[in-house]
C-alpha positions in Angstrom: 107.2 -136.7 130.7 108.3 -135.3 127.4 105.8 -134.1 124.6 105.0 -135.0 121.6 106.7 -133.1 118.9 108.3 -133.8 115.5 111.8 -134.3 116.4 110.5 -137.5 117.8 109.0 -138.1 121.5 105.8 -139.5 122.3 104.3 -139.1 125.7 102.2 -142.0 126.0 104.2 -144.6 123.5 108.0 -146.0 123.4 109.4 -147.8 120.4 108.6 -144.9 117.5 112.0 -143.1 117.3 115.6 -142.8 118.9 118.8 -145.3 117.6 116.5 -148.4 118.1 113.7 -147.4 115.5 116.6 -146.3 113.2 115.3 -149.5 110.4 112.6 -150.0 111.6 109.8 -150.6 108.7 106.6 -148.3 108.5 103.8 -149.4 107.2 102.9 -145.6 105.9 106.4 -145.0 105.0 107.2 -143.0 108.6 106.8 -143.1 112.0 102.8 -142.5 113.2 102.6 -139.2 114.4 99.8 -139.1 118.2 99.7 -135.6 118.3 96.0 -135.4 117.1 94.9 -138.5 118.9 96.8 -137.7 122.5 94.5 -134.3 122.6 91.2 -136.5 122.0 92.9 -138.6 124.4 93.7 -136.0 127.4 90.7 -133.8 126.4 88.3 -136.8 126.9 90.0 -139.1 129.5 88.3 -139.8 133.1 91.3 -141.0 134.7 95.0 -139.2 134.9 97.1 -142.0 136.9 99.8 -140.4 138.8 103.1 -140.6 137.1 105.3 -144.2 137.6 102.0 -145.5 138.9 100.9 -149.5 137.5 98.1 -148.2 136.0 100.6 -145.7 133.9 102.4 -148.0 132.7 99.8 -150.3 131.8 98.3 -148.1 129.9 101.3 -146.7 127.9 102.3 -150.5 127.3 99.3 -151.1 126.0 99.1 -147.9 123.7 102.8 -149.2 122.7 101.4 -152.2 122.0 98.8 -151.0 120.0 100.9 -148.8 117.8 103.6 -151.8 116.8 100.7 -153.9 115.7 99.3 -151.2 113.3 102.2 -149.8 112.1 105.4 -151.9 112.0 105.4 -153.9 109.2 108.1 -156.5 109.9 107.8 -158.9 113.4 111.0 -158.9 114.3 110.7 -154.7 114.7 108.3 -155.4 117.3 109.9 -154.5 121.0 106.6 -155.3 122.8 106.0 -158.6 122.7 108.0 -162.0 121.7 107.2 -162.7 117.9 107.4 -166.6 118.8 105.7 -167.1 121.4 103.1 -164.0 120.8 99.3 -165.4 120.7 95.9 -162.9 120.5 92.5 -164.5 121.5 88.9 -162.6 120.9 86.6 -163.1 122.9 87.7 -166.7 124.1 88.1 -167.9 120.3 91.0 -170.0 119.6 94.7 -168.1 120.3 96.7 -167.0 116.8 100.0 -166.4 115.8 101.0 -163.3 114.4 101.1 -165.0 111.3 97.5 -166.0 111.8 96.6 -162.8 112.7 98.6 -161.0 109.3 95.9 -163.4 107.3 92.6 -162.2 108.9 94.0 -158.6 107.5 95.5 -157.6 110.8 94.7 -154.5 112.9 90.7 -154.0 113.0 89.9 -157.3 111.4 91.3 -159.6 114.3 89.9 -157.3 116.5 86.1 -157.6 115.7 85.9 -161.2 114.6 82.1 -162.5 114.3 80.1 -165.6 114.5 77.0 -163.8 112.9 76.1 -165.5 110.1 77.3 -163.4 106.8 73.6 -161.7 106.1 74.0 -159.7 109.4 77.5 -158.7 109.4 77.2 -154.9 108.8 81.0 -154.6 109.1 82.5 -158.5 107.8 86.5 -158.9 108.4 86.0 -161.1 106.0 85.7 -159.0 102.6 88.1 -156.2 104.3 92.2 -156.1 104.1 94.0 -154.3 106.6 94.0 -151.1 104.3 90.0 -150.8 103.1 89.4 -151.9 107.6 92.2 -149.2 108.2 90.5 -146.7 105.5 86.9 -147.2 107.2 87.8 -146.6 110.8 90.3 -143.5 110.3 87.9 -141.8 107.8 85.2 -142.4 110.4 87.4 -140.9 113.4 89.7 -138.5 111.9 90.8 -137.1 115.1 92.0 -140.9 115.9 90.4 -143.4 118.8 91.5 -142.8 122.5 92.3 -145.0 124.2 92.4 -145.0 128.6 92.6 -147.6 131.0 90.0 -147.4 133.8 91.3 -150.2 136.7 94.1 -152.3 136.9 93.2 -155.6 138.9 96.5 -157.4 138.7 100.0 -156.5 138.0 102.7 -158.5 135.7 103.4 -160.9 135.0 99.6 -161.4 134.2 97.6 -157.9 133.7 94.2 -157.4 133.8 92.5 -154.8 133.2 89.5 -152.5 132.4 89.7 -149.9 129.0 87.4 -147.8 127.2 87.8 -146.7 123.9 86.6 -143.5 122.5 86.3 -141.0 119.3 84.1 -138.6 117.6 81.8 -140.0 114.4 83.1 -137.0 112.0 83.0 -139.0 108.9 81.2 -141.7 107.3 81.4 -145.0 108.1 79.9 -147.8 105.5 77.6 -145.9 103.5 76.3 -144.3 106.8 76.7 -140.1 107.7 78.6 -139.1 110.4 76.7 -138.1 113.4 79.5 -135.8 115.4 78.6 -138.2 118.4 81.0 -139.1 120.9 81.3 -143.1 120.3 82.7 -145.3 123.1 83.1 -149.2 124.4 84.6 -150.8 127.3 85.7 -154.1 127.5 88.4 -156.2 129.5 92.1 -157.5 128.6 94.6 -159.7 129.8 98.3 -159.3 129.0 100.5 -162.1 130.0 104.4 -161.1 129.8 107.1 -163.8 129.6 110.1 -163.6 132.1 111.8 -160.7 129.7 108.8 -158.7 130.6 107.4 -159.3 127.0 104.1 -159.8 125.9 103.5 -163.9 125.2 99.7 -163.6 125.0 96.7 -161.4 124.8 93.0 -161.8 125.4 90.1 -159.5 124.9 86.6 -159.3 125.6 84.1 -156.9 124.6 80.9 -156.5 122.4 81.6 -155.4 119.0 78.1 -154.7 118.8 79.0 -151.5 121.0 81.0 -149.8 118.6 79.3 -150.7 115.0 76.0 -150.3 116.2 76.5 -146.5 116.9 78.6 -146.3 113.9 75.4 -146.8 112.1 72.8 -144.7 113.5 73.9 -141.8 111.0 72.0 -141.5 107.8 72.5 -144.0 104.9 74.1 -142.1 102.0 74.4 -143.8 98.7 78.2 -143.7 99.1 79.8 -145.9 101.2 83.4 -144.8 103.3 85.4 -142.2 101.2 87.7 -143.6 99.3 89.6 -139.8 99.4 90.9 -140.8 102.5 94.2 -143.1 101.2 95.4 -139.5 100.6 94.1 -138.0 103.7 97.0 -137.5 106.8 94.6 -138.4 109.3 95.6 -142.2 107.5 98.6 -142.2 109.7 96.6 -141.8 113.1 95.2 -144.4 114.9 94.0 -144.5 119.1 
């Protein structure tokens, strides 16, 4: 496989350079740059899958995947999945459009929807955009959120399969200090690809409660995430 570098190849991601990404449009301006987040990644990662293997190339579809959703701006740049057709489901909740999902904010919003009443949300979707819910989580894990998948119990055209997320707690998070702890979740997907092989639907399921609960054991400051960060590189990387 061929390395990361800045002349354009990622080893775990397709659709971020070459002819095909030529107008493409970036959220941040520029393609996302994995380097930081690929170390985390292969520094912390308790499975290597043997190259060519399913659970390979679930994995890098899925980290694919990932990056088009939080950093191509327009739908139709999208390789991974069919903008029509394309529906995303949390935790059994109703399916969305990408439309749908664009209006909860996107990225980290549709991704930890709540039915706790308001008073004990300590992280709401609902007062966040996708820039302040993008701000919070990269200023939290500067070094980015790996990413691995851990078992693969059905292949294509329906995928299912086991992940675990993972980063370090280096900054604050929501008015709380970071802690320097390693901060992980697992949960379980489902991918259902259409006969062009793209992705028509996703499902997830997985306790928020996982993540934001050890995102708040540091102490409470007076300040709540840095705002310093919409300068800070580290912007641009995500898991």
């Amino acid at each position: 496989m061929a390395s990361s570098n800045s002349e354009g190849e990622d080893k775990y991601r397709r659709y971020i350079y070459g002819e095909g990404e030529k107008n493409t449009s970036w959220k941040y301006g520029a393609p996302p740059n994995y380097d930081v987040v690929n170390k985390l990644f292969e520094e912390g990662r308790t499975k290597v899958w043997p190259p060519g293997s399913l659970e390979e190339k679930v994995q890098n579809l899925v980290k694919t995947w990932e990056m088009e959703m939080f950093h191509k701006t327009c739908f139709s740049d999208y390789k991974t999945v069919d903008p029509e057709k394309y529906r995303f489901s949390l935790n059994g909740r109703k399916p969305i459009s990408l439309e749908e999902k664009r209006k909860l904010g996107g990225g980290y919003n549709s991704l930890l929807q709540t039915s706790l009443p308001e008073e004990y949300r300590c992280y709401n979707p609902a007062d966040e955009t996708a820039e302040s819910s993008h701000r919070a989580f990269t200023t939290a894990f500067p070094r980015g959120f790996a990413l691995e998948v851990l078992h693969v119990y059905t292949g294509p055209p329906v995928i299912v399969y086991k992940f675990r997320h993972w980063g370090l707690m280096e900054g604050p998070f929501k008015g709380h200090e970071p802690t320097g702890e390693m901060i992980e979740f697992f949960g379980v997907a489902i991918f259902e690809l259409d006969d062009e092989m793209k992705i028509a639907k996703v499902e997830f399921f997985y306790d928020r409660g996982e993540l934001l609960g050890a995102l708040l054991r540091g102490t409470t400051t007076s300040q709540s995430s840095s705002d310093a960060s919409l300068s800070c590189p580290f912007l641009k990387n995500t898991g």
